[in-house]
N, C-alpha and C positions, 0 to 999 in steps of 0.2 A: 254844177260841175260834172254829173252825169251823165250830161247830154254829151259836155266834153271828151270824155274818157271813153263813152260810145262812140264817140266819131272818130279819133284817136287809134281805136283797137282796131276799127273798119281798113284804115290805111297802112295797119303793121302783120307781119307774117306772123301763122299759124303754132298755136301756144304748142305745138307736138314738136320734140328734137330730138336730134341725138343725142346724149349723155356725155357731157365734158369736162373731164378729167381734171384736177388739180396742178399746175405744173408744179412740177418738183425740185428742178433748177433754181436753186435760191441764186438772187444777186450780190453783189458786194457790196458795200458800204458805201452808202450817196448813190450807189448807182442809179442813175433815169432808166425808163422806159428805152426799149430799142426803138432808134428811128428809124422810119418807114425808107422805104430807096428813094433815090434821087428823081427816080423817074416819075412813081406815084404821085408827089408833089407835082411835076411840071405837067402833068396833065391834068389834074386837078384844076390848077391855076389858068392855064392857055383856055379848059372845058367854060372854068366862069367869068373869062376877059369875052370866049367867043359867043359866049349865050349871055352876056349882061343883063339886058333887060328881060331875060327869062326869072321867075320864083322858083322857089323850090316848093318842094311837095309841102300842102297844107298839113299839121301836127297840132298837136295839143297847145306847144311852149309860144306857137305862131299866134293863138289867138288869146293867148297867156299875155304874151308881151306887147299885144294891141292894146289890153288889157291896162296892161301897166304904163304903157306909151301917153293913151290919154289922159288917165285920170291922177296919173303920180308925176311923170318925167316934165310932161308938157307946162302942167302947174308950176314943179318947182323950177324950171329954165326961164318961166316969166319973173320967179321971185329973185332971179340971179344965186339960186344955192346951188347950182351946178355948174356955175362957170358960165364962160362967153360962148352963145352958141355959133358965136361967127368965128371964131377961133376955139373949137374945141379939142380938150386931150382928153383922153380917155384911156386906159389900163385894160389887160384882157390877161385870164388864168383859168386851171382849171382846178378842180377840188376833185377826189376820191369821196363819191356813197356808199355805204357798201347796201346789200339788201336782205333783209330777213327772209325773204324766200330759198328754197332751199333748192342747192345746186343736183342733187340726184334725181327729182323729180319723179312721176308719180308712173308707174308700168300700166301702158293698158293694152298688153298684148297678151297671147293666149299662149306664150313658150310654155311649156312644160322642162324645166331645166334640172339636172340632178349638183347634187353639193359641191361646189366652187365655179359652176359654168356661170357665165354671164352669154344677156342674148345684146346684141347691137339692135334693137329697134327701137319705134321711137318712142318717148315717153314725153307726159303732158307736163307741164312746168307754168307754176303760178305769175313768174317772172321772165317769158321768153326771151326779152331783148338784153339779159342781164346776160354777163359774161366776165370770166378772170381776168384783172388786170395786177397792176405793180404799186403797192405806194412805196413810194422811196422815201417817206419820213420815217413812217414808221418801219420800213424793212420788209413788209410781209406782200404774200396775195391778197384778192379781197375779191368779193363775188359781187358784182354789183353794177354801176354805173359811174360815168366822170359827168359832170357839172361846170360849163364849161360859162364864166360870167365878163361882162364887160359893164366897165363900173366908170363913173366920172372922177377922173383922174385930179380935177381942183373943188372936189366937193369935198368938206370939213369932216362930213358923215358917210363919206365912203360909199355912196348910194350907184345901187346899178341901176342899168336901163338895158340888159338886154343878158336871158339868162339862156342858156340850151342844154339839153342831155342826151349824152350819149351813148354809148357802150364803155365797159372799162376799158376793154382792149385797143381804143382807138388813141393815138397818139395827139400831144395837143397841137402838134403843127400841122393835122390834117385836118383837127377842128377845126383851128385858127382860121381854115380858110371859109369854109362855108360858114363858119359866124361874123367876120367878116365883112363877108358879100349880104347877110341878111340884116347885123344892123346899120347897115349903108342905104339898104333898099326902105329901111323901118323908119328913118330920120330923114325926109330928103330936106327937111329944112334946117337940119343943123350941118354946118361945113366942120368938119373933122380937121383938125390941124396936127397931131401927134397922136401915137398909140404906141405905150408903152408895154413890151413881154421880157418872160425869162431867157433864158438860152434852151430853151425848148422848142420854139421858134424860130429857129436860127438859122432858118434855109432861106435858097437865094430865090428861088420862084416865089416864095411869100414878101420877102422885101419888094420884089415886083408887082408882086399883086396891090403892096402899100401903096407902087407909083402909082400905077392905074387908076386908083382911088385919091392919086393927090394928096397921100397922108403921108408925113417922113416917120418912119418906125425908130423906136428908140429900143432897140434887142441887146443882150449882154450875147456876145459869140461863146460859143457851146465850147467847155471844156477841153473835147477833143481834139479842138481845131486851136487851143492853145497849146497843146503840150508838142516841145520840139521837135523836130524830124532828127534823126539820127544823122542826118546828111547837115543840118547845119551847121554844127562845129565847124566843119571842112569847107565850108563856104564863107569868100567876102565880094563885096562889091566895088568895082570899079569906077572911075570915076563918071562912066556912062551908064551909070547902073545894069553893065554885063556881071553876073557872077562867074565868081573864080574860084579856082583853088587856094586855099589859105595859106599854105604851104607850099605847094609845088607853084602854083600861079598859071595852071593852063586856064584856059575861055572853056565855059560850056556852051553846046553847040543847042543851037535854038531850034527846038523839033516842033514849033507851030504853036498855033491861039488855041485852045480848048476854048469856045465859043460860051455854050451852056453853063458850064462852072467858073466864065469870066477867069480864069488863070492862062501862063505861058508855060509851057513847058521845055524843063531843059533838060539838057542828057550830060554825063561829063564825057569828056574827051577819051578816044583810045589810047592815048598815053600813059593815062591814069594809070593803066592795066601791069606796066611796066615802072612804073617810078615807084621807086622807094621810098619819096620822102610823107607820103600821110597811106589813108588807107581809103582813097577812095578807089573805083574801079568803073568800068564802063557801062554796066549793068545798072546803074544805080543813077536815079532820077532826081529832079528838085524843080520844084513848082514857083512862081512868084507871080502875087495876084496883080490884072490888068487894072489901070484908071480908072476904068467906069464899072469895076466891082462894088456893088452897092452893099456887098456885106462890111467891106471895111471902110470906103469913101461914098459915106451918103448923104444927103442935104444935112444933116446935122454932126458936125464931126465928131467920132468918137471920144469918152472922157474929157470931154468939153466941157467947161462950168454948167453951160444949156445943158447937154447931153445927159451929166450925172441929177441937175436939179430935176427933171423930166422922169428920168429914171427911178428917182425919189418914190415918185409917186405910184411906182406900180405898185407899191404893198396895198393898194386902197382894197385891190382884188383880196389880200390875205384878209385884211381886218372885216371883210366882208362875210368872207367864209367862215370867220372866226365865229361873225356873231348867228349865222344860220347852224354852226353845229350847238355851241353854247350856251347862246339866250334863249333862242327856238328850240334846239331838242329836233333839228331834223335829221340829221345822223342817227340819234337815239332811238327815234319813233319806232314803234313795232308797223311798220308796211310790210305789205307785200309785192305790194307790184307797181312800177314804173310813175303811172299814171298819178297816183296818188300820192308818191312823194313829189314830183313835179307839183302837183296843186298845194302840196305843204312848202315846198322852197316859194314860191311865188305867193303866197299868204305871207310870208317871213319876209320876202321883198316889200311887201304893200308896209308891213307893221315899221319898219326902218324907215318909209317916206314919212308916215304920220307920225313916228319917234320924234323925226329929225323936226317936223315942222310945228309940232307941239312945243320942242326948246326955244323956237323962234317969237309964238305970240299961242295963248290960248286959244283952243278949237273946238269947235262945234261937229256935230254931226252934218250940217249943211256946209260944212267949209272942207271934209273929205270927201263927200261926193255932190256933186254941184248939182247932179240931176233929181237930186232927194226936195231941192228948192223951192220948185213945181209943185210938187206933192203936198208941202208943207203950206205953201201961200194958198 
């Protein structure tokens, strides 16, 4: 695992930074992570539809999950405990680590400072790639890393096949996409049929990214985009599906396709401005999403008996995590740095394959690793 975490450190930026601060901004209650813009996403996505068959940079978790590919995922796909790989679903989430390293870090510069001053240079840190993020279970910041896992969604035992880590600060639907793209690149002999997320997920370049890939996403829509517009009330629909005023009954006038966010855009009428009978006005807008918007009409129709059974199964990602902070102790562990708790969640991955296939039939030390066989004969 040494050799790992050497070749690992060879490909990641220099343990010296600048010193960052706590944010102090508490969030509200359930509040998510803020998500990244609209446009971050679409480049994202367009970068790995136009470079497909390019990889990405070799890491630790890449030879981690070759790792795991062969000797755990491959095995139990012939024993049928993870489902049909000709039709497979599969769930994707990510978990909060926090890390024992310490966010102030260690001064190796020669300031001579008098009482209160602070110098901005850089200081050495055990944990360089670690950074503040948000959990919104428990409310607070955390200094650490996200864990970001894709698990088989008709496995009994909840078992993953493909784990990644990242920074805290990074949102999970800008993981979502580079994991993704690499367990698609990692499986090319399993056909992916479903991939279940939360509403953290819940952008429309990542639903494309699902076409591309021939997968139908099964996503809950993000909070936000369910709570009413103020302009609703004041709106009904005609019998050609033009909105109107609910009251007054003027047409809104149709200001063109928004292409990228799949919406129509309407304006109301300048008469609005003068009639007395509601409160709408000219200034004020209302959106109604096109056909072929795949956030809300995708190959799987929403709250559909399918849709919600499918969706069932994203918890496999939760009881997953459940059991790497719980049974394993990798939350707990006294680490310091990146490397090393990646090789402890991926030991905790391996011990959940041999869990699971121990409940199946008695096992041998030559029935978890096949190449031990050799040896032994």
């Amino acid at each position: 695992m040494d050799r790992l975490i050497r070749k690992d450190r060879a490909l990641h930026k220099s343990n010296l930074l600048r010193f960052r601060r706590k944010p102090k901004s508490k969030r509200k209650k359930n509040q998510k992570m803020d998500s990244p813009s609209t446009t971050l996403s679409e480049r994202l996505v367009k970068r790995v539809i136009k470079y497909s068959n390019a990889k990405l940079p070799d890491s630790i978790e890449a030879s981690l999950n070759l790792i795991l590919k062969e000797l755990f995922v491959l095995p139990s796909l012939k024993s049928g405990l993870l489902g049909d790989p000709q039709k497979f679903n599969i769930a994707g989430d990510g978990t909060c680590m926090p890390t024992h390293a310490s966010h102030y870090g260690k001064k190796v510069c020669d300031c001579i400072l008098k009482p209160g001053e602070f110098c901005n240079c850089k200081r050495k840190f055990t944990d360089p790639s670690a950074t503040w993020g948000w959990d919104s279970y428990n409310e607070r910041y955390f200094y650490g890393h996200t864990f970001h896992v894709f698990t088989a969604a008709e496995s009994f035992y909840s078992l993953p096949i493909h784990i990644k880590c990242v920074t805290a600060k990074r949102h999970d639907s800008v993981t979502g996409i580079f994991a993704l793209k690499e367990v698609v690149d990692l499986y090319p002999q399993i056909k992916f049929f479903t991939a279940a997320f939360d509403s953290a997920y819940d952008s429309t370049h990542f639903y494309l990214l699902n076409k591309f890939y021939n997968i139908y996403p099964v996503i809950a829509l993000n909070g936000r985009s369910l709570v009413p517009s103020s302009n609703d009330s004041l709106i009904k629909f005609d019998n050609y599906g033009i909105p109107q005023g609910k009251l007054c009954g003027h047409k809104l006038r149709n200001w063109g396709l928004m292409k990228k966010s799949y919406r129509r855009k309407w304006l109301f009428p300048v008469q609005c401005d003068s009639c007395q009978k509601c409160e709408a006005s000219s200034n004020k807008t209302f959106y109604t999403p096109t056909s072929d918007n795949p956030r809300y009409f995708g190959p799987i129709l929403r709250n559909t008996k399918q849709w919600k059974k499918l969706y069932k199964r994203r918890t496999t990602t939760e009881r997953f995590n459940d059991r790497l902070k719980l049974d394993f102790k990798v939350k707990q562990a006294v680490i310091y740095s990146r490397e090393r708790r990646v090789v402890r969640t991926f030991i905790a991955a391996f011990c959940c394959y041999i869990d699971a296939w121990s409940n199946k039939k008695p096992l041998e030390i030559t029935d978890i690793f096949a190449g031990i066989r050799k040896l032994v004969a």
